[in-house]
C-alpha positions as CSV (number, residue, x, y, z in Angstrom):
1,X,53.2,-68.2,-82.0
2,X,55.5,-67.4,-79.5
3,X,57.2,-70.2,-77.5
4,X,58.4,-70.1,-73.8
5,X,62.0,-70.4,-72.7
6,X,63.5,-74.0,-72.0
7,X,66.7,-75.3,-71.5
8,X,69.0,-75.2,-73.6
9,X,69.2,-78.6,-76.0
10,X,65.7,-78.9,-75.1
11,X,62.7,-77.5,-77.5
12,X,60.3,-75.4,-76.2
13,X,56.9,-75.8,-76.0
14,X,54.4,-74.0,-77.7
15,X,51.0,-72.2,-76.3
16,X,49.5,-74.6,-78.3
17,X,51.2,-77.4,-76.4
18,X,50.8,-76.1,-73.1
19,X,46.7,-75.6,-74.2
20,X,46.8,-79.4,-75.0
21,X,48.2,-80.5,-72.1
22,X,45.8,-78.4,-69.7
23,X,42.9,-80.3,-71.8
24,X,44.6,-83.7,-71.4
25,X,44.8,-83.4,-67.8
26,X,41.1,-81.9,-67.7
27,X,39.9,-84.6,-69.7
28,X,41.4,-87.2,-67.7
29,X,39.1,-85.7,-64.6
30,X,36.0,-85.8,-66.8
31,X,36.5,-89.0,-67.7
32,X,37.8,-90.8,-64.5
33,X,34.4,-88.7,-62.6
34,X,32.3,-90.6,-65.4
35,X,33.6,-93.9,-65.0
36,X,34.3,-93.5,-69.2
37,X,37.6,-96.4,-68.4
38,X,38.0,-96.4,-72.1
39,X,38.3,-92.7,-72.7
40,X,40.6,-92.6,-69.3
41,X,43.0,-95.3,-70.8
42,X,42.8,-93.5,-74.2
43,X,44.8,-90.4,-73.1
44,X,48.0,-92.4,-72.1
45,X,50.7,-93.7,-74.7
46,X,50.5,-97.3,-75.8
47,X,53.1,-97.6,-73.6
48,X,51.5,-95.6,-70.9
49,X,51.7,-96.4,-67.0
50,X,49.8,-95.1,-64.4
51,X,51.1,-95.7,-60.3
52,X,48.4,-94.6,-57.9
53,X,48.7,-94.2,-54.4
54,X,50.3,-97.2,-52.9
55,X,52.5,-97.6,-55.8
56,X,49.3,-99.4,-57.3
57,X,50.8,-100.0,-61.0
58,X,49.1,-100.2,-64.3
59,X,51.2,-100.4,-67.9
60,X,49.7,-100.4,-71.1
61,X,46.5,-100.0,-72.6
62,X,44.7,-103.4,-71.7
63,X,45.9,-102.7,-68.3
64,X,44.6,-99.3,-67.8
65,X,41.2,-100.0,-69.3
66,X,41.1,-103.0,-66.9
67,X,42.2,-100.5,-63.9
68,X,40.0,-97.9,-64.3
69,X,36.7,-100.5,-65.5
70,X,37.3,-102.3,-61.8
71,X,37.4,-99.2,-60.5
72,X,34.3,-97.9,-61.3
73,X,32.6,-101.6,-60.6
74,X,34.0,-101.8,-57.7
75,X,34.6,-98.7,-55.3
76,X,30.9,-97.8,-55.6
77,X,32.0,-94.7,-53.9
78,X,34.1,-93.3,-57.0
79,X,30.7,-92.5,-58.5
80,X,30.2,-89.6,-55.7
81,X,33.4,-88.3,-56.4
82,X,34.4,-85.1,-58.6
83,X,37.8,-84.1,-58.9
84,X,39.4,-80.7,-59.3
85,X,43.3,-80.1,-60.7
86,X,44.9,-76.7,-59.9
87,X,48.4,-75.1,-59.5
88,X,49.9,-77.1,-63.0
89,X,53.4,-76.2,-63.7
90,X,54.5,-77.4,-67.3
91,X,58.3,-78.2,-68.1
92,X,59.4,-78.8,-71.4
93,X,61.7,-82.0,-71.5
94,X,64.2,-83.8,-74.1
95,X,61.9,-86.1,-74.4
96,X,58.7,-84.1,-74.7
97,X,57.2,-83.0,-71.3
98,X,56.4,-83.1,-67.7
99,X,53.5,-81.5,-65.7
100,X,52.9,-81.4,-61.8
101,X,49.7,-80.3,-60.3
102,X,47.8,-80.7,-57.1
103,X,44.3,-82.2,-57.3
104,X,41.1,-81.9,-54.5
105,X,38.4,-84.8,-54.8
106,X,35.1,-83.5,-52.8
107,X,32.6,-85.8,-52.5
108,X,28.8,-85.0,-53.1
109,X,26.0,-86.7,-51.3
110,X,22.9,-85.1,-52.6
111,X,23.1,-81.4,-51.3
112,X,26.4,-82.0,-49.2
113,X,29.9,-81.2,-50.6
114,X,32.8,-82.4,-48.6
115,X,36.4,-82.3,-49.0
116,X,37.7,-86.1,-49.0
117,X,41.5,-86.1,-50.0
118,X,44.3,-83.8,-51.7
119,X,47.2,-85.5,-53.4
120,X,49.6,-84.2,-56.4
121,X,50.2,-85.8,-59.9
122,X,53.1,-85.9,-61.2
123,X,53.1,-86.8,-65.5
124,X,55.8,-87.3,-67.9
125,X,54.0,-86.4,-71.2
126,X,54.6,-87.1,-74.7
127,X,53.6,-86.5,-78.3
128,X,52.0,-90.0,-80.1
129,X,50.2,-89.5,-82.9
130,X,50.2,-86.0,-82.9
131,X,48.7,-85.9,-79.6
132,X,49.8,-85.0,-76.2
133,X,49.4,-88.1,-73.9
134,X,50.4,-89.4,-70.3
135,X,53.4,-91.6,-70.7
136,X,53.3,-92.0,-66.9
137,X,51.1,-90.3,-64.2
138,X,52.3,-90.8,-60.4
139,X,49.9,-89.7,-57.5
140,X,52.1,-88.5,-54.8
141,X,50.9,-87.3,-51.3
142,X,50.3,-84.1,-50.1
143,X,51.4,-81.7,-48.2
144,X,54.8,-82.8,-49.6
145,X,56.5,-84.8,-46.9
């Protein structure tokens, strides 16, 4: 399989890696749009952190699956909410890898579709397991200021 350039000292990644990571950050959507808390917490590291807007900080796995379950419970208006990723850019790293990508939530209310924010993710990914996770994922505002 052919790999794509990367620094050098730094190994590249593979289509097969870059494939995985596009499904981790897709899966993340499905699952945060579901309110599935333990399959959201699942794709981060054991170790994993995630700081949402407002520098809003979760580390670890009990900590995520308790984020993303009071979440769901109580922002009753996360359940309207569908979220689309675009534009990722994937970087190879000494460490494994790191992904930016700009994400659109649109709200639906029965047969109306709206816009309701834009923001960017910023991830540092890496292998455990085998498989590609979030070791950290940090919303940052958009247009870049």
């Amino acid at each position: 399989m052919t790999e794509t350039a990367a620094p050098a000292g730094i190994t590249p990644l593979t289509v097969e890696d870059r494939c995985a990571i596009h499904d981790l950050i897709a899966e993340y959507c499905h699952y945060e749009d579901s309110g599935d808390a333990a399959g959201w917490a699942s794709l981060y590291t054991t170790d994993g952190r995630f700081v949402g807007g407002g520098n809003k900080l979760a580390v670890g796995y009990d900590a995520l699956l308790e984020f993303a379950t009071r979440r769901w419970a109580d922002k009753p208006q996360v359940h309207d909410w569908v979220h689309w990723t675009a534009n990722i850019v994937i970087r190879p790293t000494a460490e494994g890898a790191e992904a930016r990508s700009f994400q659109m939530v649109v709200e639906c209310k029965g047969d109306n579709y709206r816009i309701y924010k834009v923001s960017g993710k910023h991830d540092i990914l890496r292998k455990e397991n085998g498989q590609w996770r979030f070791y950290e994922r940090r919303v940052f505002p958009l247009p870049f200021q």
